[in-house]
ROSE-4610 file (N, C-alpha, C; in Angstrom, 1 decimal, always signed):
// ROSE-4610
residu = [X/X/X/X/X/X/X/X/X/X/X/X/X/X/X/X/X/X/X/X/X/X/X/X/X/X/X/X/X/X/X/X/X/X/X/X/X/X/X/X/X/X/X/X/X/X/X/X/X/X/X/X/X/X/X/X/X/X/X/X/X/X/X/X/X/X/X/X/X/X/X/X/X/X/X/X/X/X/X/X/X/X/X/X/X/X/X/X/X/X/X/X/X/X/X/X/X/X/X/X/X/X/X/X/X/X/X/X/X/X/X/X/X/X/X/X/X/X/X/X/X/X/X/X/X/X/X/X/X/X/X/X/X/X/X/X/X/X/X/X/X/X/X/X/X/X/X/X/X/X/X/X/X/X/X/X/X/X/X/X/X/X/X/X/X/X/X/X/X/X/X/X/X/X/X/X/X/X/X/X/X/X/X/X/X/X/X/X/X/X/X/X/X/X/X/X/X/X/X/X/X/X/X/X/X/X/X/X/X/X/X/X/X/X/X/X/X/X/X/X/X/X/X/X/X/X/X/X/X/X/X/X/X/X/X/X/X/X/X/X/X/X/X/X/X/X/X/X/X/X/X/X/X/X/X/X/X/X/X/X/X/X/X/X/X/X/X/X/X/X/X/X/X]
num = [1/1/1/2/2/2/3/3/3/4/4/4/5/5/5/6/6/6/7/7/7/8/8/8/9/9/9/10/10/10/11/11/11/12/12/12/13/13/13/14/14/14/15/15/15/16/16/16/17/17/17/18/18/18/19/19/19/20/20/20/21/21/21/22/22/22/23/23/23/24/24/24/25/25/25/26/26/26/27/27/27/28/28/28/29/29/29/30/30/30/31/31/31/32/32/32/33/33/33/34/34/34/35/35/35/36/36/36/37/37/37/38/38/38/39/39/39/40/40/40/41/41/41/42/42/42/43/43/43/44/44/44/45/45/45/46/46/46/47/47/47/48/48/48/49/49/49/50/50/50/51/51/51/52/52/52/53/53/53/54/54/54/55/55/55/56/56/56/57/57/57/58/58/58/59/59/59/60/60/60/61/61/61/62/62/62/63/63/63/64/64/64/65/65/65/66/66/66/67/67/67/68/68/68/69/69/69/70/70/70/71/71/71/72/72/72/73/73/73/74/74/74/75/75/75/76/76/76/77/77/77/78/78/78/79/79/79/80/80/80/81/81/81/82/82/82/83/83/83/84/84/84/85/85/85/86/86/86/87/87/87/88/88/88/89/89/89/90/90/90/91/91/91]
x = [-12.6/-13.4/-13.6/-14.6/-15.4/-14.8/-14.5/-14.0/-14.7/-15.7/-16.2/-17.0/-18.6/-18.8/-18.9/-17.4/-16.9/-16.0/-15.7/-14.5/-13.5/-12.9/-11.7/-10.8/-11.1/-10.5/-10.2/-11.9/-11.4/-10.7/-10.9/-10.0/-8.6/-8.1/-7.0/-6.1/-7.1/-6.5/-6.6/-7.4/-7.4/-6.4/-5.8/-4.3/-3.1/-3.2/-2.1/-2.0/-3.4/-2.9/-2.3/-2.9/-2.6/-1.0/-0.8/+0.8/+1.5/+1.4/+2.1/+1.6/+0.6/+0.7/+1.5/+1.6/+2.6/+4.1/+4.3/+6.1/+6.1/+5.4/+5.4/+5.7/+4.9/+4.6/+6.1/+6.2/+7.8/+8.8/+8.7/+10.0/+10.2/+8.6/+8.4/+8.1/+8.1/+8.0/+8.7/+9.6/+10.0/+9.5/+9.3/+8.7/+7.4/+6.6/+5.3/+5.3/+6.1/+6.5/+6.6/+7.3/+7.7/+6.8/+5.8/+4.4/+3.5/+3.3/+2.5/+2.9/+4.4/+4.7/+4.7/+5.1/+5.1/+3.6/+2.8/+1.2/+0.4/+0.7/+0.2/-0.2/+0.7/+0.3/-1.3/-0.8/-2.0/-3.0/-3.0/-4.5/-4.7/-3.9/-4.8/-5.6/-5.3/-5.4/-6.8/-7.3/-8.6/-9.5/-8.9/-9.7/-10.2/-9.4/-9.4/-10.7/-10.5/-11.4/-12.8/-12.9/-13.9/-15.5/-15.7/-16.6/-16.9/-15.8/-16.0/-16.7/-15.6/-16.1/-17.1/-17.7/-19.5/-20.4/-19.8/-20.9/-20.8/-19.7/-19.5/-20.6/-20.2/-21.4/-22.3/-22.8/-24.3/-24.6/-24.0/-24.5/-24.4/-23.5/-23.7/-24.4/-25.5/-26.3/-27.6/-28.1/-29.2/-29.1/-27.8/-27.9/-28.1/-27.8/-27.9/-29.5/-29.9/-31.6/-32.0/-32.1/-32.6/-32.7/-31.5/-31.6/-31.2/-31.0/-30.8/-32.3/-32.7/-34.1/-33.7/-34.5/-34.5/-35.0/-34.2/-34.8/-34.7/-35.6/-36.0/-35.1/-33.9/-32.9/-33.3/-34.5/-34.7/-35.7/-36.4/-37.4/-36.4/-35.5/-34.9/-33.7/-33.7/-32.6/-32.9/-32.7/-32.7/-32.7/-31.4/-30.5/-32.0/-32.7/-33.6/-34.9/-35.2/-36.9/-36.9/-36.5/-36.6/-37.4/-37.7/-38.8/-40.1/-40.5/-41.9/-42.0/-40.9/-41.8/-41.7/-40.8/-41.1/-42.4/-41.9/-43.6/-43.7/-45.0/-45.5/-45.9/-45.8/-45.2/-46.7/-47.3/-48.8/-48.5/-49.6/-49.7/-49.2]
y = [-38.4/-38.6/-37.2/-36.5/-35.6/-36.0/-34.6/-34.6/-33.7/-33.6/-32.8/-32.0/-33.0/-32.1/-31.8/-32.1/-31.4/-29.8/-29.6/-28.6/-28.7/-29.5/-29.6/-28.7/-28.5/-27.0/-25.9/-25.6/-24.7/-24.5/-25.9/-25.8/-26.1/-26.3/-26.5/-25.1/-24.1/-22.5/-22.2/-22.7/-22.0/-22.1/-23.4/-23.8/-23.6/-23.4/-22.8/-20.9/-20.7/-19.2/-18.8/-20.2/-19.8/-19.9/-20.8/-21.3/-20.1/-19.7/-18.5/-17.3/-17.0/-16.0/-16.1/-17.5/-17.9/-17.7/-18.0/-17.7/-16.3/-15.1/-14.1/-13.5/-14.0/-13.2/-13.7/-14.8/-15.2/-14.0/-14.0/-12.8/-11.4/-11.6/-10.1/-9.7/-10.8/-10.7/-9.8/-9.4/-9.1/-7.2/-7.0/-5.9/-6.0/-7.2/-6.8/-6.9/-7.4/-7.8/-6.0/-5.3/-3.9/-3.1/-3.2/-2.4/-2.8/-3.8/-4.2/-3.4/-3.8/-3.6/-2.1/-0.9/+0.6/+1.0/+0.0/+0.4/+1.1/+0.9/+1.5/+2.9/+3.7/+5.2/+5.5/+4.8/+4.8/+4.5/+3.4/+2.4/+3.4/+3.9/+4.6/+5.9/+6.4/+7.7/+7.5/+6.7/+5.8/+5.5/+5.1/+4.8/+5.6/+7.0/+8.5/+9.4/+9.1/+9.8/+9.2/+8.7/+6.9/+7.6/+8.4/+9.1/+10.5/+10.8/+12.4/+12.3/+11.2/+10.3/+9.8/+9.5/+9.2/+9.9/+10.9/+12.1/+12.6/+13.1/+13.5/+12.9/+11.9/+10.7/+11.2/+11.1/+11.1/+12.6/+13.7/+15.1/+14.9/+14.4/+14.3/+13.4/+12.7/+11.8/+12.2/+13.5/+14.2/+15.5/+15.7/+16.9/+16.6/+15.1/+14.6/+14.1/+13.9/+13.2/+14.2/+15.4/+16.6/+17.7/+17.4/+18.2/+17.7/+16.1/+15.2/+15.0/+15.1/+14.2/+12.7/+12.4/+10.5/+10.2/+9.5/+9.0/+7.7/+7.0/+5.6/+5.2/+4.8/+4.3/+3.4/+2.7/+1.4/+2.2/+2.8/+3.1/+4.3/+5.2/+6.3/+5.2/+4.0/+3.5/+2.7/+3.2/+2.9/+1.3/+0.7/-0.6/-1.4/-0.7/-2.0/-1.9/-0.9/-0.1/+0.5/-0.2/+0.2/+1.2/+2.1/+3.6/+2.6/+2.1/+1.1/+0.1/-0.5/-1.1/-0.2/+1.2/+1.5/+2.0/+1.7/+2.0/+3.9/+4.1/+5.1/+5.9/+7.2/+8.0/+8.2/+8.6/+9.3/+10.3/+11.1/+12.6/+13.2]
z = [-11.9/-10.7/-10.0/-9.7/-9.0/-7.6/-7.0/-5.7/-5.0/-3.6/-3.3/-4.1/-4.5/-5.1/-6.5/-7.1/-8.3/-8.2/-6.7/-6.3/-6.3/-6.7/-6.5/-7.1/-8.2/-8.9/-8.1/-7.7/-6.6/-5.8/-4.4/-3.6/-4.1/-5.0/-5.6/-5.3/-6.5/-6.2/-5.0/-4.0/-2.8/-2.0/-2.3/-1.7/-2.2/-3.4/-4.6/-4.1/-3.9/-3.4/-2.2/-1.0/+0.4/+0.3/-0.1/+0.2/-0.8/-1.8/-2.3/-1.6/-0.5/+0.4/+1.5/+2.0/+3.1/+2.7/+1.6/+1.3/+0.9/+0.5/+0.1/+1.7/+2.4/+3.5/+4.6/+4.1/+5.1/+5.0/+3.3/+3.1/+3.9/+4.4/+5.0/+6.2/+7.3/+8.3/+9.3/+9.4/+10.0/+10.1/+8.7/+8.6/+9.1/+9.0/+9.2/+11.0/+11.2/+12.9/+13.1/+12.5/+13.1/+13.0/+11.8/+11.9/+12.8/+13.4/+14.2/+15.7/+15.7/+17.3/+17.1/+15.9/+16.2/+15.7/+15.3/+15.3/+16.5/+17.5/+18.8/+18.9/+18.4/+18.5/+17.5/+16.6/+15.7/+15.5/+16.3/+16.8/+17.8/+18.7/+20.1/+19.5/+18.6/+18.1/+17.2/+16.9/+16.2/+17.6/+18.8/+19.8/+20.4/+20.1/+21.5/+20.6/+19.0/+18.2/+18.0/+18.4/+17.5/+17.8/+19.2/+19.5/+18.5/+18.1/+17.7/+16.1/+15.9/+14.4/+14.3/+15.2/+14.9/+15.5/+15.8/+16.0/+15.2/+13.9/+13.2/+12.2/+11.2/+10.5/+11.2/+12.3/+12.4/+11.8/+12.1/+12.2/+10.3/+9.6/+8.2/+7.8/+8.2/+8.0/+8.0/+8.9/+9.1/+8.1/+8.1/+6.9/+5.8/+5.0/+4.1/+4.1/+5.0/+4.8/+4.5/+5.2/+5.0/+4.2/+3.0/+1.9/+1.1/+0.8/-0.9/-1.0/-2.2/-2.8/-2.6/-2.7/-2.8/-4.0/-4.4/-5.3/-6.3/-6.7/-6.5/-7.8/-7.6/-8.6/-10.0/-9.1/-10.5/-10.8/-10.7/-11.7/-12.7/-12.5/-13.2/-14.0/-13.8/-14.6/-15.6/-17.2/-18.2/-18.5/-17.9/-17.9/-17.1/-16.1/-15.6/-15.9/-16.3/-17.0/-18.4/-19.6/-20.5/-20.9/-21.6/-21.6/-21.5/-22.8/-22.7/-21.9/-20.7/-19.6/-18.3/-18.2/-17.2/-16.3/-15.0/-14.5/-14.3/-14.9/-14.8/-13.8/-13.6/-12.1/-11.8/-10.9/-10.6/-10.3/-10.9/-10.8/-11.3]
């Protein structure tokens, strides 16, 4: 008999994984309790920069437009334009 579908397999593993993430993760709580609660310094330190860090990206985002060529991957790739079907360049 077909369950959902014919998923049942799937959701089978999906609960076979959850529950062996839940007992994995029991053993280690306490640790992951302590990263969380001495995370603070390090999250604030991601919040104080978050601006400088995307001004940064941006300023390498225009340097990179500005002096990589472009160039059009599927037509230069062998795997999807074999030499005799690739399309032909103008000029």
């Amino acid at each position: 008999m077909k369950v959902i579908g014919g998923l049942g397999p799937e959701l089978s593993r999906i609960v076979d994984g959850s529950t062996s993430l839940a007992i994995e993760g029991e053993k280690s709580v306490y640790q992951i309790g302590e990263l969380i609660d001495r995370s603070h310094p390090a999250l604030n330190s991601q919040v104080q920069t978050a601006d400088s860090i995307a001004t940064w990206v941006q300023h390498m985002a225009s340097i990179t437009e500005k002096r990589a060529p472009t160039v059009d991957l599927c037509e230069s790739d062998e795997a999807l334009h074999p030499a005799e079907r690739r399309p032909q360049r103008e000029g």
